[in-house]
N, C-alpha and C positions, 0 to 999 in steps of 0.2 A: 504493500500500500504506500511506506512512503518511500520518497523515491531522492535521490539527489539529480543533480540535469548532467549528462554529458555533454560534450563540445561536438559543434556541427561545425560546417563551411558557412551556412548562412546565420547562425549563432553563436555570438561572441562573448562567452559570459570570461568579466575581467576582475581584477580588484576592488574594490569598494572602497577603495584609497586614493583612486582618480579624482580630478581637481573636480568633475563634476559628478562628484558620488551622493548626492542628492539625489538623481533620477536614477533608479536602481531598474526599470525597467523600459527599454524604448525598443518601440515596436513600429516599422516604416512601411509602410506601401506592401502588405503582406498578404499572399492568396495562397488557397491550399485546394485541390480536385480531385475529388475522388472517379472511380469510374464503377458505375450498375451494374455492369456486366464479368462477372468472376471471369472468362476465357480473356475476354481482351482485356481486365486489368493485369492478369499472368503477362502479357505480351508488351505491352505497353510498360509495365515492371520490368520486363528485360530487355528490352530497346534503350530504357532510360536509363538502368544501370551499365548495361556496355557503351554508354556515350560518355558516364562520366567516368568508366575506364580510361577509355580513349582520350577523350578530352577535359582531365582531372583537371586543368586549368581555366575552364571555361566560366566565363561568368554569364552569360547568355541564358536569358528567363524566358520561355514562351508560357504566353501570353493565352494561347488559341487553346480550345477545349475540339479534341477528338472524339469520332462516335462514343457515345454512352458515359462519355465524362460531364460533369457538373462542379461548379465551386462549391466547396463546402465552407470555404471562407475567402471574400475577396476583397482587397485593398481597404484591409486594414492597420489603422495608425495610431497609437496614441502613446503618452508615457506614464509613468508613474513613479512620484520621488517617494523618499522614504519618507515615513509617517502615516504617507496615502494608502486609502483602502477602496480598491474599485467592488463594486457591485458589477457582476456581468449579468445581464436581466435579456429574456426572450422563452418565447416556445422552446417545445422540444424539437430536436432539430434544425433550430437559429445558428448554431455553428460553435455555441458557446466553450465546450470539452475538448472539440476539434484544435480550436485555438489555445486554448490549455496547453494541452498533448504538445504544441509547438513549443509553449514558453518553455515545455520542460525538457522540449530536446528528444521527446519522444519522435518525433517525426519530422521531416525535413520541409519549411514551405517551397514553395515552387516558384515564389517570387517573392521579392523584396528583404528584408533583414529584422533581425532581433537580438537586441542586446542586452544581457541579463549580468548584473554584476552583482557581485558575491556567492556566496551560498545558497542555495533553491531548496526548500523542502516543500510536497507537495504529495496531496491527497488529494487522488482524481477517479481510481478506480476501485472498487473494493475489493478487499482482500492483494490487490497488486503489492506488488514485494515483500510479500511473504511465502514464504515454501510450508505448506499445509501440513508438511509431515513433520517438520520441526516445532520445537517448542514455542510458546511465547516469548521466553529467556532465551533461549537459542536465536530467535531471531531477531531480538534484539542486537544483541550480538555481532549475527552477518550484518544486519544496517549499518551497525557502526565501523565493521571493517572493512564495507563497501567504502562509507565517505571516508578511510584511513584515519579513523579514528585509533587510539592505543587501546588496553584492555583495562588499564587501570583509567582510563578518563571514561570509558564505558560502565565500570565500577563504579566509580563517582555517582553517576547521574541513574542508574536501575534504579536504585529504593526510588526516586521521587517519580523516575515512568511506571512504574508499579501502581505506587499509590495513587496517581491521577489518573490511569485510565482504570483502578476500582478492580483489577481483577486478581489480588493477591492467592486467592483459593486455584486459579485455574494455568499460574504462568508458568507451570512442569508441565502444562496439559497441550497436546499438541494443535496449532493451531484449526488445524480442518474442526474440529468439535466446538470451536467457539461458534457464536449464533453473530448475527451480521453487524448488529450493538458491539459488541467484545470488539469484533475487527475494530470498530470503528473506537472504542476507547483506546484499544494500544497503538492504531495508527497515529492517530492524533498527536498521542504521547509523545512517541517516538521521532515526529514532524517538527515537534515546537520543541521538545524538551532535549534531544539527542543531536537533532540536527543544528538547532540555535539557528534558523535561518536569516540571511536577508532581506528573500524575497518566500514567500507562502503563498501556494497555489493550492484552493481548496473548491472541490468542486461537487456540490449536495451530499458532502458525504453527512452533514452534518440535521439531515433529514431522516436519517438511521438512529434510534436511541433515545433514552426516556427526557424527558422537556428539563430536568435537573442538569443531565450532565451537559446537553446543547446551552443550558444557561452558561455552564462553568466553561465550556471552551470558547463561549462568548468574551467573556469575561479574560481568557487567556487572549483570545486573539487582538481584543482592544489592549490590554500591556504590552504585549509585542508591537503594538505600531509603533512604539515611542523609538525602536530602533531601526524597523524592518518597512516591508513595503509587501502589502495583501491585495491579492486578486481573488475574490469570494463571488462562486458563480451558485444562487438557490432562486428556488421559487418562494421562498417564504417574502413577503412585503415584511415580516416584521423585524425578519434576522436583517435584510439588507438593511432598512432603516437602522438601526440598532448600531451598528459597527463601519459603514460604508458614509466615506467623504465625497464619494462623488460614484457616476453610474455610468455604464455603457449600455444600449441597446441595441441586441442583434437581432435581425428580423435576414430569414434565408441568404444567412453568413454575410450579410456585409452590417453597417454601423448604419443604424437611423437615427440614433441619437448619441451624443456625451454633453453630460451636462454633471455640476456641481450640485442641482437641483435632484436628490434622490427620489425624491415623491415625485416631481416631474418625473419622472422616468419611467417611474410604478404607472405614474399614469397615463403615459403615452404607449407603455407595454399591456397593459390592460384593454386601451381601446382598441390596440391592435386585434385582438384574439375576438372581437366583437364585432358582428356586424351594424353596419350602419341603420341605425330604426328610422330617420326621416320620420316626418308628420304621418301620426297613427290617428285610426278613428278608436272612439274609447269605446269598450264591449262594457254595456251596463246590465248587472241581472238587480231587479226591483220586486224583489216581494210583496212591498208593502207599498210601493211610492212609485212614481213614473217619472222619471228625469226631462225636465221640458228644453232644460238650455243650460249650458255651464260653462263657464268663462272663469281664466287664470289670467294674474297680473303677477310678474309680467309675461308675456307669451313667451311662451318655449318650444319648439320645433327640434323634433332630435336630438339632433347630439350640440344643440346649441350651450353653452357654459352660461352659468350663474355662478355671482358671487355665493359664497359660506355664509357673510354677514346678512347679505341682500331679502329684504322679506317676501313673501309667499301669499298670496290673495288670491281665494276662491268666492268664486259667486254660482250659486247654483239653485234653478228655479225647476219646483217639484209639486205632480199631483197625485193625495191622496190617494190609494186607494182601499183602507181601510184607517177609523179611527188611530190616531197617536196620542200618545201622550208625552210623555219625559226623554227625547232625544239628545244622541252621543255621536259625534265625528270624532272620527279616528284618520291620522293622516301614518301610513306606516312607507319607511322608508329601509329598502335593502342595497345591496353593494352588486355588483355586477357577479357576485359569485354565489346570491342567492343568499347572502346572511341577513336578517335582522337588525339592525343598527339602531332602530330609534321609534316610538311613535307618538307622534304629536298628539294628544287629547282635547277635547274642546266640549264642554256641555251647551246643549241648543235651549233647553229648558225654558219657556216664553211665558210658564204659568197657566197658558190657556192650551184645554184639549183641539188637536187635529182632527176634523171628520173626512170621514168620506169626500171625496171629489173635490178638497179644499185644495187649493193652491196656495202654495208658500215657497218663500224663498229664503237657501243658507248664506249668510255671511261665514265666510272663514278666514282666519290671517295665522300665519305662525310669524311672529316677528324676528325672527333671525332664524335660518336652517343650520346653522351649527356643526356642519359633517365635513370630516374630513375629502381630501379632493379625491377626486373618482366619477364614477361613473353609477348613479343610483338611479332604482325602479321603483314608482311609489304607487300604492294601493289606498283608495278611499272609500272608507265605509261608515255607513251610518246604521245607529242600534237603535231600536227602543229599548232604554235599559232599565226600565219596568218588568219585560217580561225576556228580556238580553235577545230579542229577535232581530234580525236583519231587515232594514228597511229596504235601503239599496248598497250597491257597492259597484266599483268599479278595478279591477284587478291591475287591468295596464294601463291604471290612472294618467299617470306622469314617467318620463325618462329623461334624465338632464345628467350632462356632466358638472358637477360640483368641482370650483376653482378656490384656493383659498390661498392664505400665506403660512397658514400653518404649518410647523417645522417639527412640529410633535410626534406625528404619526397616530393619534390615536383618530378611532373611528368618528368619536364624538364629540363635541368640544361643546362644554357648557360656560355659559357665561358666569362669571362673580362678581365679587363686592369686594372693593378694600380701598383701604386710606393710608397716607403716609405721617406719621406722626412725627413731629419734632423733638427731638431729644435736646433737654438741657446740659448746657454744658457745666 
């Protein structure tokens, strides 16, 4: 699992002692292609390496994609100094591991360069660099006299890889019988504690294992920026937020976005994976009430944005169709991935009973929407909550992407109170 980087032709990993050992990672004009076709990638594999027999000297990039080839990453650029923690954010199949695989010298790009100084420790595959039939101490062990480590500085540092990947009972026990958690506590270990890197290449491993120990190697990995430099590729919005100064997004291996802005990223890689709604008619089912006209301020059409802070105004004109009494709007609001986030409440209650055939109309306001940025679906319903029956409702009420400035990350953001008070001196 963890790995140190070898040296390629188009990978230059150098000192960290260089006058600009600040950016511990630059990555230039970089593409990588694979080919669909298992016979022609065999042939196309051996054309390519008897050319760089023959012409080991050659610096000559093509550029062209042959039958059944595809980019799996194309012309990308960016750097990363130390302190920095990128988020790499997309689908699966964005390119994201592919590009990994390169920083670590697993694979050679086909164009352009990468230059990785100092030390590389990296968790990208599971169970990768470890020999299943040897111990968890054992292979502590070979990692270490892979990176030419001595026996007594491997000495040193065991008790504390022990203890932080928690598996004191199992580290005589040979790795194939650990469960895919274990992998993931002694890789870790062994990546951050054994390796001491410069640069940490970590790719969903940390989607594997109970929500305590992903806290604690959260928690490692923000101490280590203070030295090193993180490229952290998950689907979690909440680990990226948590640890990443800044984000990349790949959408079919090339860069749609880099931005400092993490939530911006979250949220431009969520509208991705979304089709576009455009102006929808609202499906009303009316139990009790006929929906005659309904009108929002301000108008919203698809995937138009609103402010977080910006208020919300419904008007909506409705006929009886059996007595009411003591009416409830509910405005509920979900995330693009189907969660619950919030629902606005509001009692209609006018004192006077509803008959039959009356007509009447709701005012409704939420004075601030509060949510963090995203892309929300909201549902509105109205109860008589006398008897907690469904008047009407409307399921695919509203769709708006919510914008805000919010640097929090959390879903909801509720307003407070407070004062500044003067202290005597």
């Amino acid at each position: 699992m963890p790995s140190s980087s070898p040296t390629s032709d188009l990978r230059s990993p150098t000192s960290s002692s260089d006058s600009d050992s600040d950016v511990l990672i630059k990555v230039n004009n970089v593409s990588k292609k694979f080919c669909r076709d298992f016979k022609k990638s065999l042939w196309y594999g051996l054309k390519d390496t008897a050319a760089d027999i023959l012409h080991p000297t050659s610096s000559s990039q093509d550029t062209s994609l042959r039958p059944s080839e595809f980019w799996a990453n194309q012309n990308i650029s960016f750097e990363v100094k130390r302190g920095e923690c990128v988020g790499l954010v997309g689908k699966n199949g964005a390119g994201k591991t592919t590009l990994l695989k390169m920083l670590n010298g697993l694979i050679k790009p086909d164009t352009g360069s990468i230059e990785m100084h100092g030390r590389v420790g990296a968790l990208i595959a599971l169970g990768a660099g470890f020999n299943p039939i040897l111990t968890g101490r054992e292979n502590i062990y070979v990692n270490g006299s892979i990176l030419g480590l001595h026996k007594k500085e491997i000495d040193a540092k065991l008790e504390e890889i022990v203890d932080f990947a928690e598996i004191e009972d199992a580290i005589d026990a040979p790795v194939r019988t650990y469960s895919s958690g274990m992998q993931v506590r002694l890789g870790f270990a062994v990546a951050v504690i054994l390796i001491q890197p410069d640069v940490l290449l970590l790719d969903e491993v940390l989607a594997v294992g109970d929500a305590a120990f992903r806290a604690k190697c959260l928690n490692q990995v923000t101490n280590l920026l203070k030295t090193s430099a993180v490229i952290f590729v998950s689907h979690s919005e909440t680990q990226i937020k948590r640890i990443c100064t800044q984000a990349i997004v790949l959408s079919g291996g090339s860069m749609t976005l880099e931005t400092d802005n993490v939530f911006e990223a979250f949220l431009a890689y969520n509208e991705s994976g979304l089709p576009k709604t455009g102006p929808q008619e609202r499906e009303w089912i009316s139990p009790l009430a006929n929906v005659l006209s309904c009108s929002v301020s301000p108008e919203i059409e698809g995937d138009q944005r609103i402010l977080s802070t910006e208020a919300l105004t419904i008007h909506i004109r409705v006929s009886a169709k059996a007595p009411l009494d003591k009416l409830q709007a509910n405005l509920f609001a979900r995330t693009s991935a189907g969660e619950l986030v919030v629902a606005y409440e509001a009692n209609l209650d006018s004192g006077n009973i509803i008959e039959e055939g009356d007509e009447f109309e709701i005012e409704y306001q939420v004075e601030a929407l509060n949510l963090a940025a995203g892309r929300h679906d909201f549902m509105f319903i109205v109860v008589n909550i006398t008897d907690y029956q469904v008047v009407f409702k409307c399921e695919n009420f509203l769709s708006m992407v919510v914008q805000t400035e919010n640097i929090k990350g959390a879903s909801l953001i509720l307003p407070a109170q407070g004062r500044l008070l003067k202290m005597k001196n």
